[in-house]
Structure formats: structure tokens, C-alpha cells
MISEBA-290346 format. One record per residue: x, z, y of N, C-alpha, C in turn; residue in one letter. Coordinates in pm, whole numbers, padded with zeros to 5 digits, always signed. Layout:
N
XZYXZYXZYa;...
This chain:
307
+02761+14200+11615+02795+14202+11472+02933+14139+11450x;+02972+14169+11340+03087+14126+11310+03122+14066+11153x;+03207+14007+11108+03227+13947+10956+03358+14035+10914x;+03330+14093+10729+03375+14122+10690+03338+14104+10559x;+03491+14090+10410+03483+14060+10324+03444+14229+10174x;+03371+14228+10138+03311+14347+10079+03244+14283+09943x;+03296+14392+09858+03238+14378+09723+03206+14554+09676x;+03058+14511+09599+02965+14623+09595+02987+14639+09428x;+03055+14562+09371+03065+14621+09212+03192+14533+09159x;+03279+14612+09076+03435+14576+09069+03388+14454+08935x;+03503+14351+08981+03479+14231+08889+03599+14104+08938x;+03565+13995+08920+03645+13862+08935+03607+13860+09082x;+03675+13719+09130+03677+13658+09309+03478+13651+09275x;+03483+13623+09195+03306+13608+09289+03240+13737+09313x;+03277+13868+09325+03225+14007+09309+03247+13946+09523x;+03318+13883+09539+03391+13927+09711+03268+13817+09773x;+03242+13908+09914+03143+13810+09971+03163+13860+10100x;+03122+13717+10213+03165+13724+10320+03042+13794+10407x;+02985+13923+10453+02916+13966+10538+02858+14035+10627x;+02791+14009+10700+02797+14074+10874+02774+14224+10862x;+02849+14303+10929+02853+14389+10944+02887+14505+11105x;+02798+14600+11128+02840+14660+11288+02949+14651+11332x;+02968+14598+11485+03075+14606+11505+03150+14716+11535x;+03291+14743+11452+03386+14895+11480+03422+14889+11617x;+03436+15006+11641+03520+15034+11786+03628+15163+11739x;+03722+15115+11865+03895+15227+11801+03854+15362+11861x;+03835+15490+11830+03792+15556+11855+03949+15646+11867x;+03959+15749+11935+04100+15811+11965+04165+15826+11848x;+04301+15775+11868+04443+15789+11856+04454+15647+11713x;+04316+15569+11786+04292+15424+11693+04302+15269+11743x;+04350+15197+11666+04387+15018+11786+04273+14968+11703x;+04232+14863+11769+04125+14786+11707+04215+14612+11693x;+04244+14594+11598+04250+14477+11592+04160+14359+11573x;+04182+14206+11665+04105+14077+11574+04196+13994+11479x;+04132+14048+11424+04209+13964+11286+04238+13805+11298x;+04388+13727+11280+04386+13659+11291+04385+13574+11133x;+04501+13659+11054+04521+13594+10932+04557+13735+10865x;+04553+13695+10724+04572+13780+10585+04607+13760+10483x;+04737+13804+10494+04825+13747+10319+04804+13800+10259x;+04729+13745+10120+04705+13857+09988+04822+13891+09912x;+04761+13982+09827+04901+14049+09747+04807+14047+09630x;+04892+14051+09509+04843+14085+09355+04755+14222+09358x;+04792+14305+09440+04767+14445+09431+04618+14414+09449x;+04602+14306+09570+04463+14327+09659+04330+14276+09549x;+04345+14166+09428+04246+14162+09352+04250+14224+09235x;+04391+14342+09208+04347+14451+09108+04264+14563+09193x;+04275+14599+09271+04179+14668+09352+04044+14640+09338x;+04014+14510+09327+03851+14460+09338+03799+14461+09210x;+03904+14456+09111+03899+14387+08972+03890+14514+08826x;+04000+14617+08898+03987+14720+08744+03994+14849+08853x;+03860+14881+08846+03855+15057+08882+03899+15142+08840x;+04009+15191+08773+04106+15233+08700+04255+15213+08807x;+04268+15077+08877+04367+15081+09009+04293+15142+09143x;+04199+15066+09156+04130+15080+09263+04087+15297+09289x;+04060+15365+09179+04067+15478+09189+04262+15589+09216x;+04336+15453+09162+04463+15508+09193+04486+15529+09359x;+04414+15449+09444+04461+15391+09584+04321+15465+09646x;+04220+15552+09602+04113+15633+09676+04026+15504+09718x;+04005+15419+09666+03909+15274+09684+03772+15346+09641x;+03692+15348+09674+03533+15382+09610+03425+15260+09666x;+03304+15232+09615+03243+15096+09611+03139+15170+09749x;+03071+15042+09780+03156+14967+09841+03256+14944+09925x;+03347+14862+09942+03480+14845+09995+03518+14709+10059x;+03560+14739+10139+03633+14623+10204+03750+14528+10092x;+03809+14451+10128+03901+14386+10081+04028+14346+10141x;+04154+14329+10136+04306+14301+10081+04324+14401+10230x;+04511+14394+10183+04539+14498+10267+04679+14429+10421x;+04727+14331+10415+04855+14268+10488+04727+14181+10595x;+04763+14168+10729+04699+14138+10855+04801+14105+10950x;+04753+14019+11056+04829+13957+11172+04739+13942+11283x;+04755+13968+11411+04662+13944+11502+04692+14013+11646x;+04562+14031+11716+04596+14056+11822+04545+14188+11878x;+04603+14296+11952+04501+14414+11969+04407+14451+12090x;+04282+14405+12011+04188+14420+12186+04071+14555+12177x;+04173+14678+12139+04078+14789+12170+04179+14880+12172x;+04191+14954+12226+04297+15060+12217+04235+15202+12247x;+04202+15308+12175+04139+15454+12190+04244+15548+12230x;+04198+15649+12262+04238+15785+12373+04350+15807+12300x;+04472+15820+12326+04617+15919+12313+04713+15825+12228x;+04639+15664+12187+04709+15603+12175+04855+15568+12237x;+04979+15541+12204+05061+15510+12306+05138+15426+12215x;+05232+15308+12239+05267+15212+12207+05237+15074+12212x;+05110+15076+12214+05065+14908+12212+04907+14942+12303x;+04889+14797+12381+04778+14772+12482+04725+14618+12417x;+04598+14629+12486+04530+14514+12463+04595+14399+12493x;+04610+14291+12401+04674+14185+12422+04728+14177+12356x;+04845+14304+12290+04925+14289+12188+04941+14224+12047x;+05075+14115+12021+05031+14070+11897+05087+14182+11781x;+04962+14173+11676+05071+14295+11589+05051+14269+11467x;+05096+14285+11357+05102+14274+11189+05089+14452+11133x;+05031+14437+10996+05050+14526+10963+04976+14547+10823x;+04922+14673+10789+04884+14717+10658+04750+14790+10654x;+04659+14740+10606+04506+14838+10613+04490+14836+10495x;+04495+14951+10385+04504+14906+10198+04289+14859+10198x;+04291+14795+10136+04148+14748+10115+04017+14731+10217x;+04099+14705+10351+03995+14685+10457+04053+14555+10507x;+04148+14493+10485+04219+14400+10650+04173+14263+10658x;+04052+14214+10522+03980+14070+10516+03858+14129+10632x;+03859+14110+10774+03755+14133+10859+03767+14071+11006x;+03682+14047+11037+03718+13972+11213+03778+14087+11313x;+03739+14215+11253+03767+14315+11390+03835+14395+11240x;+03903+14482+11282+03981+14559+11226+04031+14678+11271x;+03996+14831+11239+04029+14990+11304+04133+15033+11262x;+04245+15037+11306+04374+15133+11222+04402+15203+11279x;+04468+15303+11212+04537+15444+11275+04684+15429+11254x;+04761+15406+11364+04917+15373+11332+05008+15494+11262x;+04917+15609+11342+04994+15754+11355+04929+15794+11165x;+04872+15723+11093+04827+15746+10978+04891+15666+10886x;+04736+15630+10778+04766+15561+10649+04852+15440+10660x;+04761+15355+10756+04738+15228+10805+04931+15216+10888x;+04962+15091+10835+05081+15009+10957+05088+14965+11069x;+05116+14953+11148+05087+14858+11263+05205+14844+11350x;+05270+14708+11343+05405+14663+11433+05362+14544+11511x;+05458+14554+11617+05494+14448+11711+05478+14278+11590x;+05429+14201+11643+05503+14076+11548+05609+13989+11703x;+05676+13979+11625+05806+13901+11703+05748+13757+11778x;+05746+13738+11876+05711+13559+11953+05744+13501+11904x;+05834+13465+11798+05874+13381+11726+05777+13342+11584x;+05754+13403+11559+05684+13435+11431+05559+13430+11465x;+05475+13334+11378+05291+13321+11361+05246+13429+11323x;+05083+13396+11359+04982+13558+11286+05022+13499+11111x;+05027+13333+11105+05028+13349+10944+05112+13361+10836x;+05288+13387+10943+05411+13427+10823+05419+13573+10860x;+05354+13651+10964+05370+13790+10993+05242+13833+10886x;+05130+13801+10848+05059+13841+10746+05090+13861+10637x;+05217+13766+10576+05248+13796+10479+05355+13877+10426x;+05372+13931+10538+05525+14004+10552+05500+14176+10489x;+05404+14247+10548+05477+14380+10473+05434+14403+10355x;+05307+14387+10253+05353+14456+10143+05454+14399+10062x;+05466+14256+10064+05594+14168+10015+05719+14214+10042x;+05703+14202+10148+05871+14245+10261+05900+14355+10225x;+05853+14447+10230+05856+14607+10182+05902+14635+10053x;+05840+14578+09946+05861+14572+09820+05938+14517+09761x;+06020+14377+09795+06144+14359+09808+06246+14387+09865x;+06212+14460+09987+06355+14537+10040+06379+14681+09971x;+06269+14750+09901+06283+14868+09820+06362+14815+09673x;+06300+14717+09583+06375+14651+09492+06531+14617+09524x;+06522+14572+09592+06721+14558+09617+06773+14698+09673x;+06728+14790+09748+06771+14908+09820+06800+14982+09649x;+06715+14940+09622+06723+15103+09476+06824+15041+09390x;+06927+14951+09370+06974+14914+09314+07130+14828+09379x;+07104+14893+09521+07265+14874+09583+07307+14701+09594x;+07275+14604+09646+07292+14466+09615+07403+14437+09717x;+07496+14399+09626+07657+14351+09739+07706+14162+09672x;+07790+14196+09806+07810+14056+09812+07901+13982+09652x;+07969+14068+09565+08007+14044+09480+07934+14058+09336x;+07815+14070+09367+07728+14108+09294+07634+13967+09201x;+07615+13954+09068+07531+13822+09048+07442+13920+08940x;+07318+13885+09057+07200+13949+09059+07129+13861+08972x;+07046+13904+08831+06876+13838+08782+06748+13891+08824x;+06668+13817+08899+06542+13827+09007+06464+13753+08865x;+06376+13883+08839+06273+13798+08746+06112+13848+08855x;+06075+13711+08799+05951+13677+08894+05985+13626+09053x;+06085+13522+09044+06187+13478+09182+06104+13428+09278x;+05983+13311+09209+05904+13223+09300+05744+13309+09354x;+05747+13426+09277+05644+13505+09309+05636+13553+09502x;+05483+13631+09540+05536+13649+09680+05610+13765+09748x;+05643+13845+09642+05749+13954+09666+05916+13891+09590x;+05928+13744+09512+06021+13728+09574+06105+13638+09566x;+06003+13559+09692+06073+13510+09776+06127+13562+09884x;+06096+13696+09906+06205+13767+09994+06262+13812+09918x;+06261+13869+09762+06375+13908+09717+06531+13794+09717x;+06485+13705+09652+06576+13608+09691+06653+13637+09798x;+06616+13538+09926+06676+13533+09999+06709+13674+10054x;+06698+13752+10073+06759+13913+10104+06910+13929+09987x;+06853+13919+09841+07005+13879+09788+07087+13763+09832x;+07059+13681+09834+07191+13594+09917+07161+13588+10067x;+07152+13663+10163+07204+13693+10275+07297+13834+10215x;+07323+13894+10139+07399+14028+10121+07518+13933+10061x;+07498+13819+10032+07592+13732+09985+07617+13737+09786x;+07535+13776+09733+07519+13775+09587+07471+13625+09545x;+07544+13640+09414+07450+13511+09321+07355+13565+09263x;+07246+13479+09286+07092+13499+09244+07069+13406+09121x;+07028+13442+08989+06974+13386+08875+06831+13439+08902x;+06738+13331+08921+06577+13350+08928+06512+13258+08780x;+06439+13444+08773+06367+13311+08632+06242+13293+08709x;+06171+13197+08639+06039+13166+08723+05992+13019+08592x;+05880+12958+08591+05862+12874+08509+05937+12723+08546x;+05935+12616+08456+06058+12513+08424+05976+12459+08567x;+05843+12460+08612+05868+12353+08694+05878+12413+08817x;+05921+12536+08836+05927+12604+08943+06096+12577+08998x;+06184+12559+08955+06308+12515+08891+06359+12455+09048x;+06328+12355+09089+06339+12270+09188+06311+12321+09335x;+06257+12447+09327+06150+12482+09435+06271+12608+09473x;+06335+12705+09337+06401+12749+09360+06569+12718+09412x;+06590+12611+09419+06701+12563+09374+06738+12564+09594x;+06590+12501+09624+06621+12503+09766+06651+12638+09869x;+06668+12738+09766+06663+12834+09845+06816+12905+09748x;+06899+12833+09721+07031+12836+09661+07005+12917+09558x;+06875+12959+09454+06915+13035+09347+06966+12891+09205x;+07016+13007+09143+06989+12943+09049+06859+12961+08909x;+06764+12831+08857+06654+12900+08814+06681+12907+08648x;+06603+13022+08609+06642+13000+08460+06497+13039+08356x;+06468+12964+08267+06282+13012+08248+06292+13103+08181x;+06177+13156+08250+06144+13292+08149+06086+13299+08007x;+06048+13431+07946+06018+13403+07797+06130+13411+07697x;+06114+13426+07595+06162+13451+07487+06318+13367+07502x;+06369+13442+07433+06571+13372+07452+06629+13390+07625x;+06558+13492+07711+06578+13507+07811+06763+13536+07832x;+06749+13641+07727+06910+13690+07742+07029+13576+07717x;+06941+13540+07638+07089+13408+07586+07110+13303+07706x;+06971+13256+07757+06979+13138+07852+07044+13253+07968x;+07075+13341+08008+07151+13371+08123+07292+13417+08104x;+07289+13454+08009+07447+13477+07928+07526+13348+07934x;+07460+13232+07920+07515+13137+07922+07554+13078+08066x;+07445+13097+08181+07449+13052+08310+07565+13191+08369x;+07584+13281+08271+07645+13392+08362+07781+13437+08299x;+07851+13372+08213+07924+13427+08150+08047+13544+08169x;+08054+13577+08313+08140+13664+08375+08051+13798+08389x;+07889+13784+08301+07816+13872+08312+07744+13902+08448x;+07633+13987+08448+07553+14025+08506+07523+14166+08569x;+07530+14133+08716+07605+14342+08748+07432+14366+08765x;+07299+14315+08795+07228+14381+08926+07071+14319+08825x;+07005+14362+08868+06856+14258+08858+06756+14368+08857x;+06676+14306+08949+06505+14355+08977+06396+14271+08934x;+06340+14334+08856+06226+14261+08722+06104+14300+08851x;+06027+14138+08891+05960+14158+09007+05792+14105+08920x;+05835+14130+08813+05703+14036+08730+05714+14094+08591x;+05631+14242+08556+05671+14261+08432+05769+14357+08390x;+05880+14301+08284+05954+14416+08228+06021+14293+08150x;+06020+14150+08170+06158+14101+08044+06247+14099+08117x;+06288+14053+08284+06368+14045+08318+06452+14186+08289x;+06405+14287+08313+06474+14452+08273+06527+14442+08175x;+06447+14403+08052+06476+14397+07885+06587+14330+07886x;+06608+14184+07929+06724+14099+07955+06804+14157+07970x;+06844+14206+08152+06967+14246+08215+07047+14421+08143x;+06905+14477+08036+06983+14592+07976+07033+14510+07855x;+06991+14458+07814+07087+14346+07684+07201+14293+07725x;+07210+14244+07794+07286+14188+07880+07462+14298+07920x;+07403+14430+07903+07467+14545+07944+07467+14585+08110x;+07385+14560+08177+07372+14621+08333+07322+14753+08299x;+07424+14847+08368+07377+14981+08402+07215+14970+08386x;+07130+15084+08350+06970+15096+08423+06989+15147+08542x;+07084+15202+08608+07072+15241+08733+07108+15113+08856x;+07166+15032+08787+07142+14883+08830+07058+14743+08812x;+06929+14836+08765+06804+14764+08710+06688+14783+08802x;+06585+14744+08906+06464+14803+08952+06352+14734+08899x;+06257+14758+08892+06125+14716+08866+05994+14733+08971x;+05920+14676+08960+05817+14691+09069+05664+14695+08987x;+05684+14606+08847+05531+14590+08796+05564+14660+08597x;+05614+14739+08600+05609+14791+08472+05617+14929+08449x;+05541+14967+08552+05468+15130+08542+05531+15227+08560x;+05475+15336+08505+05605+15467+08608+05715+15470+08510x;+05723+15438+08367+05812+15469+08272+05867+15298+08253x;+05940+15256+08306+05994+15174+08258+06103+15163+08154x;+06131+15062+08122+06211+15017+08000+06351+15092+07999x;+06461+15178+07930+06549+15180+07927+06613+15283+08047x;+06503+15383+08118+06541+15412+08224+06566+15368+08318x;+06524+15251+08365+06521+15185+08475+06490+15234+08590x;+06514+15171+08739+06426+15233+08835+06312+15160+08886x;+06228+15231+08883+06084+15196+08939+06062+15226+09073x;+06022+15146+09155+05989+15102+09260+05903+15062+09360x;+05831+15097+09422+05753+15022+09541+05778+15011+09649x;+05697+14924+09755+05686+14903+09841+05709+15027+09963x;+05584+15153+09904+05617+15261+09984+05755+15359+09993x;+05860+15278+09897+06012+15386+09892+06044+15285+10033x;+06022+15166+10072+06071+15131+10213+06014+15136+10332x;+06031+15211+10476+05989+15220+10504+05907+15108+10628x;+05780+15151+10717+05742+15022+10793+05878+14967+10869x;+05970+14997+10951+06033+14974+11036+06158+14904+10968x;+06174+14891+10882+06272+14869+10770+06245+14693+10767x;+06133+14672+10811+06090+14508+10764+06149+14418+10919x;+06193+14509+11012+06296+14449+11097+06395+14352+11018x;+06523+14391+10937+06556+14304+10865+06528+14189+10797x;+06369+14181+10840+06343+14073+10764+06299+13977+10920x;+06191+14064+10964+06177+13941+11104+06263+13925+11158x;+06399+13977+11210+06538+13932+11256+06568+13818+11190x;+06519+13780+11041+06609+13707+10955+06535+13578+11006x;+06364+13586+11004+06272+13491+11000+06363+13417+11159x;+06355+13484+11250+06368+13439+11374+06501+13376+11422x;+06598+13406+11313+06773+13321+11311+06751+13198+11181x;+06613+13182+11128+06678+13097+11038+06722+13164+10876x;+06720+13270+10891+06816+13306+10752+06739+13340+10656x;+06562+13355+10660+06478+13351+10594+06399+13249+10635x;+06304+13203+10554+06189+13110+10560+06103+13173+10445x;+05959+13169+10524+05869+13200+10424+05764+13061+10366x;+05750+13023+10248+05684+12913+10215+05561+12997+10196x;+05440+12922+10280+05344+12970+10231+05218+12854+10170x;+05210+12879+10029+05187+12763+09905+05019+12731+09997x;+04936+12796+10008+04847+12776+10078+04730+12841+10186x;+04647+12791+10285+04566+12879+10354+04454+12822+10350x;+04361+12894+10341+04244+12893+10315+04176+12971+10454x;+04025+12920+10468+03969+13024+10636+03897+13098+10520x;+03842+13229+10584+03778+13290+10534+03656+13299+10475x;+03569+13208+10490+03482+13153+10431+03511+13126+10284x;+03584+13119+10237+03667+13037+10053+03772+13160+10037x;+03742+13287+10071+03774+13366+10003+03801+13403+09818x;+03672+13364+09796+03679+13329+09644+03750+13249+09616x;+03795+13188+09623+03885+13043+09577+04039+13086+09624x;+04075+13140+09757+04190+13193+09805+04213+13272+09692x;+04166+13408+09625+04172+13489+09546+04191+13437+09361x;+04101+13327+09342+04156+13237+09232+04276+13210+09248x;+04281+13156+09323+04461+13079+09295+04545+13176+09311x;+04518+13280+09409+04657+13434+09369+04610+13465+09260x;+04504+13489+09186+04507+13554+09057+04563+13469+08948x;+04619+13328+08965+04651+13267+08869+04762+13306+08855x;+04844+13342+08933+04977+13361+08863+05101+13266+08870x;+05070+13141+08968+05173+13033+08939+05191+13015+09048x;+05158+13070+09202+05205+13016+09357+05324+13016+09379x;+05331+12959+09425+05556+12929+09505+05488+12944+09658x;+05539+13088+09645+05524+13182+09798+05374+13251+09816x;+05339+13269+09904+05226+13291+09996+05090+13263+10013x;+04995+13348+09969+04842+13247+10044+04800+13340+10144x;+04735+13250+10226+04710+13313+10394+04573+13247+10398x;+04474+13362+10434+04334+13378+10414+04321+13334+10628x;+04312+13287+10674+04249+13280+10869+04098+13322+10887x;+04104+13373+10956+03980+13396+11079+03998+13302+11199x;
């Protein structure tokens, strides 16, 4: 037998429960992973939470839970080629990857990369739907070194790689994020500015040579802002304000970047030029509680679920 996290009717963290279930085997042109760790994403408790997303992503009850994984691969099926048992690897299973054993199809839906020796199962867990989704947010919107970029939703976990990805391109970063988040950003050279109402004015003021760039990573004020502000919309992206965003903006996900693309980011992890904070980890057992605190809305970085 094996442990896996499954909820049988869509609702809050207590719908998720931890239990035994047959053990999978990788059946051809499939890796079997053991799960080591699992960074949640926002996405992973609208999935559990409003069947209305969860039918966007082909989720039907019952279902496994979150989708970002780190670990090691000890099953490998017929015509596989790339990776052997032993291998450490990260990757993407959308609503299966909270489990001790884990089946993906690389050549499919499912992700599956090398993780770098440098790098843990628990900052490689948190890496692609984050990583992905901030390297599509800055890609759709051209980010150069002369550029002073507004990152709304800065301390969120898509971006804190946005951040730092803008200043390694060498841009100034204005992050809004809340007043006491302020300090947290400051170590990672943005500058922070709070969000909410009078958004435009408080950056007009921090920006007065104006504002070329910004990806609204939380929402739609940062967008509202930087088109007040006068930034092109074709120098605007969004990630959480639906297919029609504000003003013609561009809308964005994770899937406009592709898996191999998140090289740029573990290169970065492994020189130093990124750091991932991850606010907390929880073992899998306190799943519910891991899933509270991402659904609150206020983490600075990362939560990482272990097996």
C-alpha cells in the first residue's frame, strides 16, 4: 500500500485527507516517482475548492491533490528513455503529486526534469508552476535592463521569481505587496510600495521618470495602476485576472513557458543569483493546515508539503 492525499467532495482544507491507497506501478513509456516534497500553488486549493476550476483542468471527484513535486525515480516502464532508477527529478502532475509513489508520463501531460545536485527535493518542488509563470509574465512583456518594472503581488510564490528574474535582466523593480511585507522585499533589492487604493499616486511618486513595464501577479490593480500611469498594455501582463483583462492587457500563464525554459532559473538557484524563501514546511500528515496558510493569502515565498 501506499499514502496519498484525496478529496471525495469539493470544499475547504478539511475536504483533503491523507489515505492508503494500491500501490501504482510505471507501466510503458511511464517513471514512477517517490515523492519527496510538494510545493503548493494557489491553483492547487482552487482545484479542491470551486468545481467550476477544477472542471476547467478535467479534475472529476474523486481526485488526488496539488500539482509541483521533487524526488527520486525508482520505476522506470518499457520505451522510456532519459532517466533510470535513482534519478533525482522535479516536476508537474496537475492534481495528483500530494502521494508517496507517483506515475507520470514525461512524453505527456505530466513534467518531469533532472533536478540539479545543487538544489534540494524542497526548493526544486517549488520551482515549476511558479518558475514557469513568472518567466511567461516577464517573457510577454519584453523586460530590459533599462526598464523600471511594477510587480504587483511581489512577495507572492510566483513572485518571488518574478522579482528576482527582473533584476537579474537588470531592471528596477517597484513591488507592491502589504506594509509589513516591505522589509522582506527590500532584501531582495525591490523597492516595496502597498497595495490598494491610491496605488497610482504612491508609485508616481517612487517613480517619477515613470513606469515602462509591470506584471499584475495578484489580481488586476497593479494593471489598473501601470495603464494610469500610461504603460503601453502591450507592456502590461497578468496572470490572475481572466482571459479579458483590463485595458487590453496581456494575459498569461505558466503554460506560454515552456518545461525546459525553467533552466534559467536552476542555473540562477545554483550561482547564487536566485534564492528561494520558503515561508514554511509542513510533512504530510498537516496537509490541512499546509493548505490554510496558502489559502490565506499573506506567505513571503513558498510552502513545501515532505514525505
Amino acid at each position: 500500500m501506499s499514502r496519498a492525499v484525496r478529496y471525495e467532495t469539493f470544499g475547504g482544507p478539511e475536504v483533503l485527507k491523507l489515505r492508503e491507497i494500491p500501490e501504482p506501478h510505471a507501466g510503458a513509456g511511464e517513471v514512477r516517482v517517490r515523492v519527496a516534497a510538494v510545493g503548493l500553488n494557489p491553483m492547487d486549493w482552487l482545484l479542491s475548492s470551486v468545481p467550476e476550476t477544477a472542471q476547467q483542468f478535467g479534475i472529476t471527484l474523486p481526485s488526488g491533490f496539488a500539482t509541483d513535486f521533487a524526488g527520486t525515480v525508482d520505476e522506470v516502464g518499457e520505451g522510456v528513455r532519459g532517466f533510470t532508477v535513482g534519478d533525482r527529478v522535479y516536476g508537474g502532475a496537475t492534481g495528483r503529486a500530494a502521494a508517496d509513489l507517483l506515475v507520470v508520463d514525461p512524453a505527456g501531460a505530466d513534467t518531469l526534469l533532472r533536478t540539479p545536485a545543487k538544489i534540494s527535493d524542497e526548493v526544486a518542488s517549488t520551482l515549476p508552476v511558479a518558475g514557469r509563470t513568472a518567466l511567461a509574465a516577464l517573457a510577454a512583456i519584453d523586460v530590459k535592463a533599462d526598464d523600471t518594472i511594477l510587480i504587483g503581488g511581489a512577495a507572492g510564490g510566483v513572485g518571488i521569481f518574478a522579482i528576482q528574474l527582473a533584476k537579474l535582466a537588470g531592471a528596477r523593480v517597484i513591488g507592491t505587496a502589504s506594509e509589513g511585507t516591505h522589509d522582506f522585499l527590500r532584501q531582495f533589492g525591490v523597492d516595496p510600495v502597498t497595495y490598494g487604493p491610491g496605488l497610482e499616486g504612491r508609485v508616481r511618486a517612487m517613480a517619477p521618470d515613470g513606469v515602462s513595464a509591470a506584471a499584475d501577479l495578484h489580481g488586476a490593480d497593479a494593471a489598473e495602476a501601470a495603464l494610469a500611469l500610461g504603460v503601453p498594455p502591450e507592456r502590461i501582463s497578468t496572470i490572475a485576472a481572466g482571459p479579458n483583462p483590463p485595458g487590453g492587457v496581456r494575459s498569461t500563464t505558466g503554460f506560454h513557458a515552456q518545461p525546459e525554459d525553467l533552466k534559467r532559473i536552476t542555473d540562477a538557484i545554483v550561482t547564487g543569483g536566485i534564492t528561494v524563501p520558503i515561508a514554511a514546511t509542513f510533512p504530510i500528515q498537516q496537509i490541512q493546515e499546509a493548505v490554510r496558510l496558502q489559502a490565506g493569502g499573506h506567505v513571503h515565498g513558498k510552502i513545501v508539503v515532505t514525505l
